[in-house]
N, C-alpha and C positions, 0 to 999 in steps of 0.2 A: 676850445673850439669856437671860432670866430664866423657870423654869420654875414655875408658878403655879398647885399644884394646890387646887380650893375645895371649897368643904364637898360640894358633889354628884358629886362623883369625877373632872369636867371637868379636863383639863388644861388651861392657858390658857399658851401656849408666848412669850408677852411678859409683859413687867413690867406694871404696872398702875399708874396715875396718872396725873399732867398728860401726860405725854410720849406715853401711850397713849392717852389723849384725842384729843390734838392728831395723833394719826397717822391714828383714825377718821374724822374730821373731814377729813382729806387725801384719807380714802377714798372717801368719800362724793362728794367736788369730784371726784373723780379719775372717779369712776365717770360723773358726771352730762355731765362733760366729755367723755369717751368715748363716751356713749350718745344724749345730750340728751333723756335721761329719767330720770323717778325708778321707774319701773313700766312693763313691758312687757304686761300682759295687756290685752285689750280689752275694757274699763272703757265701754262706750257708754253705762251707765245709772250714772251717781252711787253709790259703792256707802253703806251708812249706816253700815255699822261694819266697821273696820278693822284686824287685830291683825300689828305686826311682831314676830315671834317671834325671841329672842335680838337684840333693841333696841338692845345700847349705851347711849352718850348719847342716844338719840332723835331724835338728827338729820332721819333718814328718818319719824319718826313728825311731827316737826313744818311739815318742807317736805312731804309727802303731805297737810296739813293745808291748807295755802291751796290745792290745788286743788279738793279736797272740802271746801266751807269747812262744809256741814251734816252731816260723817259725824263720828260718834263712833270716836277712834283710841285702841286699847289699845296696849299692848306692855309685855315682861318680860324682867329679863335678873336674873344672879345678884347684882349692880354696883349697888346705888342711887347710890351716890355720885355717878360723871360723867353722870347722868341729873338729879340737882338739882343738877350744875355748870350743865349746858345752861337747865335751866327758871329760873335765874336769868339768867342770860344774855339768853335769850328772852324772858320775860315778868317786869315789872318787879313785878306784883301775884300772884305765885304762877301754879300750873298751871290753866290755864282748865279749867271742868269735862267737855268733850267731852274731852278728855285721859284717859286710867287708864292707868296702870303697875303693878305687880306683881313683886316680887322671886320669882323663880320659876328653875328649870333646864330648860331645851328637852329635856334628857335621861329626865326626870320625868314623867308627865302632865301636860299643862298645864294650869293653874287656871281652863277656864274650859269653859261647859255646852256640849252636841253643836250643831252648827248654828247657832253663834250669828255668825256673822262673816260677810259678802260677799266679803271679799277677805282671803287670809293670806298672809303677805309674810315669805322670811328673804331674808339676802342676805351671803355668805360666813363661814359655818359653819364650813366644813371643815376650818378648821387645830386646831377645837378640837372636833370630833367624833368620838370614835374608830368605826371606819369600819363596826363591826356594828350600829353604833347608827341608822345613817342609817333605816333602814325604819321604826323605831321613831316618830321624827321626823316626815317622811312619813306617815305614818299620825294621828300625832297633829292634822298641821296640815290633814288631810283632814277628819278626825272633828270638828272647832272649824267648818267653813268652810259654809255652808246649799246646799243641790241647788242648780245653778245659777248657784253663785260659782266665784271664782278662785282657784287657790294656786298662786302665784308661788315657786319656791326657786332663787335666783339664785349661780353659784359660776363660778370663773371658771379656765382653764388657764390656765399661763405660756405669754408669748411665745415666738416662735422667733427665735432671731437666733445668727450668726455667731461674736461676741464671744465670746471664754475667757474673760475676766470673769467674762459673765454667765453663761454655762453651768457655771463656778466656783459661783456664785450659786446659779442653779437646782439643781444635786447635793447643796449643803449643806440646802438647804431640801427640798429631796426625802426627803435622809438624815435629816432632824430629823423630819419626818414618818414615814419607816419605825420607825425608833425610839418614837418616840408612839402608833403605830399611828392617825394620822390623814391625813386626804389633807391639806397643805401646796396645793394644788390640785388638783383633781380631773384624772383624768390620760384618764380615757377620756371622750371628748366626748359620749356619748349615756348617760353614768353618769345624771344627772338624771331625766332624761326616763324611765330603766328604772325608777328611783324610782318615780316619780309614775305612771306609768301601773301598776305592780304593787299601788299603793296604791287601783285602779279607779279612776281619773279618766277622764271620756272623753275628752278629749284631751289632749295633750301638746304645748306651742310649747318650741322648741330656739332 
């Protein structure tokens, strides 16, 4: 495990490259598999624009894409690279123009004006969030999202299971988190949700 800090003071606690590409992309299958969704908020009206906040390769920006096939999808991550791996991949003739990305840090204000977004979307943060920063976050993806819309921020705890192994597993990643001073996952189940509602959302889905 390679520790990868970038120019916006993020620690990013994996190497970076194909192989962390191809683990996003695992995550992503991983998640959808699990869930049988890409988005849990109640989306009844088509939203028009879309921002996933700390992106990746845009995986989630481009399958969020065929089912809002009329919504404009931004998203920003600090990584252009495996984001024009994917759009070549994706698209044989470049990024269709309902697409924007932005090299940007979730840590930063983000680059984009108050209330412009329907729906704000992250989706596991927290191994590179150091943990005073999350309000900051929260706040920001509140401040981008219009009266009315959704801000999804999706993090997940470890399993529980039996196994020495894996409880092996889980302490090392715990301890690489205390060390970073990030959550490795978030460890109290209604963390989120304290989030979001302190940021004045009226509601909060857990």
């Amino acid at each position: 495990m390679v520790r990868h800090r970038e120019r916006s003071g993020r620690i990013y606690a994996l190497s970076k490259g194909k192989t962390e590409q191809n683990r996003l992309a695992g995550q992503h299958w991983l998640f959808f598999a699990a869930t049988g969704a890409n988005y849990f908020a109640p989306l009844s009206r088509g939203p028009r624009t879309i921002l996933d906040v700390g992106c990746g390769p845009g995986i989630w920006m481009f399958e969020i894409a065929r089912r809002f096939k009329q919504a404009r999808i931004y998203g920003f991550d600090t990584d252009k690279a495996s984001f024009e791996r994917q759009v070549t991949r994706h698209f044989k003739s470049g990024l269709p123009h309902r697409f924007n990305f932005e090299v940007a840090s979730a840590l930063a204000p983000f680059p984009y004006e108050d209330k412009q977004f329907d729906f704000t979307h992250s989706r596991c943060l927290s191994p590179f969030v150091p943990i005073g920063r999350w309000p900051q976050i929260i706040d920001q993806m509140v401040r981008v999202t219009q009266p009315g819309g959704y801000v999804e921020s999706v993090e997940t705890l470890f399993p529980v299971s039996e196994s020495s192994r894996y409880r092996f597993f889980v302490e090392a990643g715990l301890a690489l988190a205390s060390k970073l001073n990030v959550y490795m996952a978030l460890r109290e189940p209604h963390q989120q949700a304290n989030f979001l509602q302190a940021a004045g959302l009226e509601k909060a889905f857990e």
